[in-house]
Wavefront OBJ file of the C-alpha trace (Angstrom):
o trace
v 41.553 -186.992 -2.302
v 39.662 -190.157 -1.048
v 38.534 -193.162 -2.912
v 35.076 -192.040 -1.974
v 35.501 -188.629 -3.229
v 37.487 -189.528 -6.433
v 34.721 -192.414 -7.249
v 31.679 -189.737 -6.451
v 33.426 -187.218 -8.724
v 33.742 -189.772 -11.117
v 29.520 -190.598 -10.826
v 28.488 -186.917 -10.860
v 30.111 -187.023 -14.169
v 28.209 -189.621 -15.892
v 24.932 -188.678 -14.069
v 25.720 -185.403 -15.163
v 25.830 -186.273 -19.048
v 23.205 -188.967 -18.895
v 20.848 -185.782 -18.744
v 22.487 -183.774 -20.822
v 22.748 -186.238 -23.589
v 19.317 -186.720 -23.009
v 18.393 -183.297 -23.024
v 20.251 -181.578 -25.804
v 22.227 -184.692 -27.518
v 26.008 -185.049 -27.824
v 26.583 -181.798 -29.826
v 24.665 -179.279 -27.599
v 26.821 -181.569 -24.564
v 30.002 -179.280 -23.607
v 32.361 -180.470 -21.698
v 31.804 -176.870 -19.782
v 28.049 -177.860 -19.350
v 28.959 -181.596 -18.020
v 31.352 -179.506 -15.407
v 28.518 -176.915 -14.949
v 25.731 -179.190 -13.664
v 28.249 -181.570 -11.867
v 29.606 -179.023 -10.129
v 33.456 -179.890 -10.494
v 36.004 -178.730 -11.858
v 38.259 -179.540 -15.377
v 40.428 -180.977 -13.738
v 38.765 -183.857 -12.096
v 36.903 -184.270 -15.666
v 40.576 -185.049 -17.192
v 41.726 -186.960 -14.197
v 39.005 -189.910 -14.927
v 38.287 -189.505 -18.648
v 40.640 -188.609 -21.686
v 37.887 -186.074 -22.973
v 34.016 -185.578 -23.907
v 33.905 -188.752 -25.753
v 34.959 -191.129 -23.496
v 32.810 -189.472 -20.950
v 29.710 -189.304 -23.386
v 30.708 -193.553 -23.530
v 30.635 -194.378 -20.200
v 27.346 -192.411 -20.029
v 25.530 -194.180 -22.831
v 26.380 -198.115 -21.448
v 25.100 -196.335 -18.138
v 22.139 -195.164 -19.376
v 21.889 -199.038 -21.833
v 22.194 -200.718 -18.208
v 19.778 -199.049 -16.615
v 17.609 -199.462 -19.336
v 18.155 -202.895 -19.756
v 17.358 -203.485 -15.500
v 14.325 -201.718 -15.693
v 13.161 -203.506 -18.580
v 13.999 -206.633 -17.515
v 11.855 -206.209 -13.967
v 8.958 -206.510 -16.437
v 9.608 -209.296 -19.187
v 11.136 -211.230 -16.141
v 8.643 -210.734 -14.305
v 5.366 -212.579 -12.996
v 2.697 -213.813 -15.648
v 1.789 -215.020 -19.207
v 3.925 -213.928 -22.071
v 1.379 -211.813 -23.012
v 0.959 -209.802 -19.190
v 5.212 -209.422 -18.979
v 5.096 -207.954 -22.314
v 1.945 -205.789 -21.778
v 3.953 -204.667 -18.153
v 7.358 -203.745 -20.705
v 4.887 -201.516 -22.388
v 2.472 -199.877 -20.334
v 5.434 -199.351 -17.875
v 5.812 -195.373 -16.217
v 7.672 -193.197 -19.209
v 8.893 -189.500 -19.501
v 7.243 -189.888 -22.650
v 7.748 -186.076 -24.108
v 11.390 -186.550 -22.970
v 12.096 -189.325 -25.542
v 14.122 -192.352 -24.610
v 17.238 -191.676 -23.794
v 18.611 -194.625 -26.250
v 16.576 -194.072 -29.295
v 17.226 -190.294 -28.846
v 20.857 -190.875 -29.765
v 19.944 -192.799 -32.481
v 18.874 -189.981 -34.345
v 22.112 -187.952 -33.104
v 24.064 -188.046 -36.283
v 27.934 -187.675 -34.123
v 26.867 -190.312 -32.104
v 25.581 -192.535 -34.465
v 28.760 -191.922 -37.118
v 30.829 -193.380 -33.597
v 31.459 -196.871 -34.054
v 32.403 -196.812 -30.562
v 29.141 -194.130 -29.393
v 27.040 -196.545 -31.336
v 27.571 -199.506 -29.787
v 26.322 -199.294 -26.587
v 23.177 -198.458 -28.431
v 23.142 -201.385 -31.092
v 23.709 -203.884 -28.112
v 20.618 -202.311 -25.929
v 18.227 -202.888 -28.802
v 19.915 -206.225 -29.574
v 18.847 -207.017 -26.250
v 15.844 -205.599 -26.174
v 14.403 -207.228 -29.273
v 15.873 -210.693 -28.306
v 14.406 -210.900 -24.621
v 11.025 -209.926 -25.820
v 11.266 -212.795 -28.215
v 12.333 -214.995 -25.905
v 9.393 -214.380 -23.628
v 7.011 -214.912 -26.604
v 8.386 -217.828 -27.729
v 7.952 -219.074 -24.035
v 4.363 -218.376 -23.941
v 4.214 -220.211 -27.281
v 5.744 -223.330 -25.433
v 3.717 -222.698 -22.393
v 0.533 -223.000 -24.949
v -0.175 -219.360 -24.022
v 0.165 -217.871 -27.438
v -0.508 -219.056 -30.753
v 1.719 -221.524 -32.659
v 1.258 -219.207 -36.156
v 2.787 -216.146 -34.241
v 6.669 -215.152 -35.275
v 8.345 -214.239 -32.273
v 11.114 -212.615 -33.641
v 8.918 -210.382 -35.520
v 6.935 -209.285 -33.185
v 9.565 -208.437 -30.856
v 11.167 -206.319 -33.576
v 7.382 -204.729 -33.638
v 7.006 -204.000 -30.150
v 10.216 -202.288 -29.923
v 9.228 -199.905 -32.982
v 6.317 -199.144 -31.880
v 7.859 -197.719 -28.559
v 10.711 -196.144 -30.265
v 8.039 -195.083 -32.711
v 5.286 -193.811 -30.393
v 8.069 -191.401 -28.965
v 8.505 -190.080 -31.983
v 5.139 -189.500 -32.826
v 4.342 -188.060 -28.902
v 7.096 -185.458 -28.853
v 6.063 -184.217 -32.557
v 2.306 -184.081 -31.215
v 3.854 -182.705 -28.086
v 1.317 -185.162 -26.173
v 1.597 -188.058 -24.973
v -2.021 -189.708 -26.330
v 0.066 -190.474 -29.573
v 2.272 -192.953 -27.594
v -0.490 -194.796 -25.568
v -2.063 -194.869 -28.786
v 0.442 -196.746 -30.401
v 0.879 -199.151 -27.135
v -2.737 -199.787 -27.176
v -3.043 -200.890 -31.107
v 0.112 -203.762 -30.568
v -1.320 -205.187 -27.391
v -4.473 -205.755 -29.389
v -2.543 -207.608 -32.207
v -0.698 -209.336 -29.488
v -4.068 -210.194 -27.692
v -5.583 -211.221 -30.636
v -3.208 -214.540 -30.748
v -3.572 -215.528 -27.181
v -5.294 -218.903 -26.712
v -7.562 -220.096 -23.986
v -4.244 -221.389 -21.887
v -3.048 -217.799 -21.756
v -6.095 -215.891 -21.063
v -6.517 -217.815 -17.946
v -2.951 -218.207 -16.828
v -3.304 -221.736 -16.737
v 0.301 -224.335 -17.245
v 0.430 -227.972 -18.366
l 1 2 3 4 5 6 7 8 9 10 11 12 13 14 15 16 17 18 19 20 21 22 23 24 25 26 27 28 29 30 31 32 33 34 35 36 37 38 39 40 41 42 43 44 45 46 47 48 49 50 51 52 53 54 55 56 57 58 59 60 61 62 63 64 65 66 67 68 69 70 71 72 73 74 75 76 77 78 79 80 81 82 83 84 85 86 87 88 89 90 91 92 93 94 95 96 97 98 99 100 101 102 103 104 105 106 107 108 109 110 111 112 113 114 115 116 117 118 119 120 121 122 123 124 125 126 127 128 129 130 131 132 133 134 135 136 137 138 139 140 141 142 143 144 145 146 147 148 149 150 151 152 153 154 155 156 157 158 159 160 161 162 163 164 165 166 167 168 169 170 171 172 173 174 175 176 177 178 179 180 181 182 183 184 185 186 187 188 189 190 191 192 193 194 195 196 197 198 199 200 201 202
């Protein structure tokens, strides 16, 4: 077999239990199911990972990457604090499906996984520390109020995603969610000064 073919073997695998994972979690995840919907065959599974676990690994820091990229195209992107934040949240979601981090979160195998875990700890890590670090660049940049706490407001705005997914998929519907998007854009609003509403920079 190829390097091409052993390293596209290798992807369908992870692709393949990204969704699963994010579909039925790491219990309801066989290893015949990962085969199943990548279309290969146990032996290739063993040939690039030791077993479901280190499989259901690389899948999560895939999954944490992507996350983090697509994220990232909106915090780092053009605007006031306030518009890269408001882009992170009003961004295009499979809302019903969940997020595909925070759903492991309430996996208890995963979570119990010191190894699992961590791909998850780090992404929120992240998460919660860019945010503050664009808001406490708009506070430099005079766009947002001196009073405001960066840090806990990131930690906010990531709850109330996390949160309004929860909330959504109980309600199956998605008005729960926008809701909840809606209500910390208008606290966040609510401390923007002059500088920021117009976009204008010292």
């Amino acid at each position: 077999m190829s390097t091409e073919e052993r390293l596209g073997t290798q992807e369908r695998l992870v692709r393949s239990t990204q969704e699963l994972l994010w579909e039925r979690g790491y219990v309801g995840t066989s290893p015949k199911a990962i085969l199943e919907r990548a279309g290969v065959g146990q032996g290739s599974m063993y040939h690039h990972f030791s077993g479901k676990s280190a499989l259901a690994l690389a899948a999560l820091r895939r999954t944490a990457q992507t996350m983090q990229q697509t994220a990232e195209e909106c915090l780092g992107g053009p605007g006031t604090a306030y518009d890269r934040v408001a882009a992170y949240l009003t961004r295009e979601r499979t809302v019903l499906r969940g997020c595909p981090i925070g759903r492991m979160t309430q996996d208890r195998d995963v979570v119990q996984n010191p190894e699992l875990r961590t791909p998850l700890d780090q992404m929120f890590d992240w998460l919660r520390g860019r945010i503050a670090d664009v808001l406490a660049e708009g506070q430099r940049r005079g766009e947002l109020a001196a009073a405001l706490d960066p840090v806990a407001t990131a930690a906010t705005v990531a709850a109330v995603v996390q949160g309004g997914y929860v909330l959504a998929r109980a309600a199956d519907d998605p008005a729960p969610f926008d809701a909840a998007v809606q209500g910390v854009l208008a606290l966040l609003a609510a401390q923007v000064t002059s500088v920021g509403a117009t976009g204008d920079r010292d």
